[in-house]
N, C-alpha and C positions, 0 to 999 in steps of 0.2 A: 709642857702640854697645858692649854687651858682648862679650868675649871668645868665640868660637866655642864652642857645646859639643861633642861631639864624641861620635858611639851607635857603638856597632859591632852587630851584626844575625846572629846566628846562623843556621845552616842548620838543615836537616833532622835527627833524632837527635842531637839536641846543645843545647847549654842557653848562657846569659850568662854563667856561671861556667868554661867551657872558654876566655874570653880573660883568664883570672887571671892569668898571666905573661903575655901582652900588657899589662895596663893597670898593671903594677908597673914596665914598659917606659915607661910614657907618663907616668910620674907628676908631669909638669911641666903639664902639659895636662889639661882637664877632662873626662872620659874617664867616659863612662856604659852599661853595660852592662843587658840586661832580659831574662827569659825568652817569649818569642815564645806567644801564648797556646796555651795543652796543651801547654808543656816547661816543662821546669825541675824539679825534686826535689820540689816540692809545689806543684801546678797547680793556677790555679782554673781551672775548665773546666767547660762544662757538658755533654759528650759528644760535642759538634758541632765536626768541623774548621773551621777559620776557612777561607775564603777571602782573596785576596790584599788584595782590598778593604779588607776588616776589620782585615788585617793592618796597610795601611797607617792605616787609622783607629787602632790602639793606638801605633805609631810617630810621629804627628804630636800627638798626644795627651802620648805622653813627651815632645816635644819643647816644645812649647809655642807662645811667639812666638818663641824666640830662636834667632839664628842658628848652623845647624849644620852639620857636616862629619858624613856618614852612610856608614860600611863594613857592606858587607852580606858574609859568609862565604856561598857555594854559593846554595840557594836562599831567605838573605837580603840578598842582591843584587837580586832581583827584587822584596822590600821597599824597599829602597833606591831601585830607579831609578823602581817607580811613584811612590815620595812623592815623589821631585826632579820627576817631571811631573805631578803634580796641584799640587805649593806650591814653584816652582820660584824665589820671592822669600827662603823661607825656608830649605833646603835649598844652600848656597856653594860645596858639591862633594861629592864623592861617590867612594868607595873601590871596588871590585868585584869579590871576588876570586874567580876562578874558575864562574862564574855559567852554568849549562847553556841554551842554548836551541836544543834541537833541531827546534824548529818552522820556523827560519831559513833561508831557501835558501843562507844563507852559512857556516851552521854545517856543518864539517865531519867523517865517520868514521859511526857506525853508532850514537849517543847512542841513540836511543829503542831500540833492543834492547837495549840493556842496562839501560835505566832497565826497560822491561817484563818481561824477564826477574827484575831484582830485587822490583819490583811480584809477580810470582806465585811466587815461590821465599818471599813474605812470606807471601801469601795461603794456600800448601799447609802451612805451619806447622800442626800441632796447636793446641789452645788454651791460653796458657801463666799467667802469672800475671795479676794485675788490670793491672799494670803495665807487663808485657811486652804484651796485648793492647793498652791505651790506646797506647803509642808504634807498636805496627805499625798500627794504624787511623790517628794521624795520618802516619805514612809514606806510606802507601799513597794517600792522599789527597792528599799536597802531591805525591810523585810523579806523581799523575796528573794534578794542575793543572798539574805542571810541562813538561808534552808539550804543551800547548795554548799560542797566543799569546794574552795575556792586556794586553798593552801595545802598544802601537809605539815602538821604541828610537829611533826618527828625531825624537819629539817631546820627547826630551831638549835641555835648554838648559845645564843645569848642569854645570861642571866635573866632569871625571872623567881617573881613574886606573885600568883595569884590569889584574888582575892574575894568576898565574901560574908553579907552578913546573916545574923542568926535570923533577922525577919524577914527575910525576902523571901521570893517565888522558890516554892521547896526545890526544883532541880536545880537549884545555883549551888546549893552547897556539896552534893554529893559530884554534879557535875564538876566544878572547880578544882574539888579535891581530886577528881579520878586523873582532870588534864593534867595537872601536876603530879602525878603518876609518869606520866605517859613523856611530860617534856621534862622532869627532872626537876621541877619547881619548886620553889615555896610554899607554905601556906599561910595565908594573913587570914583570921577569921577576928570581922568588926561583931561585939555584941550588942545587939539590938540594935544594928543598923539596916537600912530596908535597900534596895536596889537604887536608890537616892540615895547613897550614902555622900556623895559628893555635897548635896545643897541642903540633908538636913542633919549628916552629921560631920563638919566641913573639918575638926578637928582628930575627928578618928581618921577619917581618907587623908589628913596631911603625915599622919603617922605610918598610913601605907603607903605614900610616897616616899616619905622617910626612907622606909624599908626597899624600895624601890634605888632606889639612889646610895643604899648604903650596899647593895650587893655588887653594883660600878664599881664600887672603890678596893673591893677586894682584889689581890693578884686572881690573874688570867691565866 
């Protein structure tokens, strides 16, 4: 069997190229990064946000047959855990970091106001460049797929690690911890990392990938 490959899954406003110092962190391990469709510095896109679906359709697509370790950052964690439960042979574990679900009767703190609030603080925007427009339209859109339940976290089978640091938005940590309750998870807690933990602290997130990749290797 080949060697794990190993994706990491960008969030929301943010592109493949923000885990540049995570994967010069990794550089012993086969470590593949991709712009999540409509991001990245030149997007092929056809005006349409993706749904999660599709989302996972271009992630399993990257992946191929071979076996992999999948980190998903904020709302690509929710790439990440639907592809481990649709191809849960191919998928060996799975990374999480900081992943919202306020639809959850065990998520806790007041998430959907403040995802709504930034949703229409986006929307009262004037109209701004070509480019500033295309990213608040796909904002606006994975925020508001991200208020709905879109999966059930219960029909996870695959190894997981989520994760979490001490500075960020106060419901990441008790949320985090609760979903790992709930899916049988790990817990990684980065200290004095912030919800950027990928690009400002690119060495703590390679140690949660670490951990990510080290729960593959264990027997099944």
């Amino acid at each position: 069997m080949p060697d794990p490959l190993v994706v990491l899954v960008h969030g929301t406003r943010d592109e493949g190229a923000s885990f540049r110092a995570v994967t010069a962190a990794l550089e012993d391990l086969d470590v593949v990064t991709y712009d999540r469709r409509g991001w990245g510095q030149d997007p092929v896109w056809d005006g349409q946000p993706a749904n999660l679906a599709e989302h996972v359709d271009d992630l399993l697509a990257l992946i191929g047959e071979r076996p992999a370790t999948v980190v998903g950052h904020s709302s690509g964690g929710h790439v990440a855990i639907a592809a481990a439960i649709r191809r849960p042979e191919l998928i060996v574990s799975l990374g999480v970091w900081e992943t919202a679900m306020p639809w959850a009767p065990w998520w806790q703190g007041d998430h959907e106001r403040l995802v709504r609030g930034a949703i229409r603080r986006i929307e009262q925007k004037p109209p701004g460049k070509p480019r500033q427009n295309h990213e608040r339209q796909l904002f606006v859109a994975e925020a508001t797929q991200g208020l709905a339940q879109r999966y059930d976290v219960t029909q996870l089978r695959t190894s997981c690690v989520v994760g979490y640091g001490t500075e960020t938005v106060p419901a990441f940590g008790p949320g985090m911890t609760a979903l790992a309750e709930v899916i049988g998870a790990e817990v990684f807690v980065l200290p004095g990392a912030t919800h950027m933990a990928h690009r400002e602290e690119p060495e703590g997130f390679a140690r949660f990938v670490r951990h990510a990749v080290a729960l593959g290797q264990r027997p099944r």
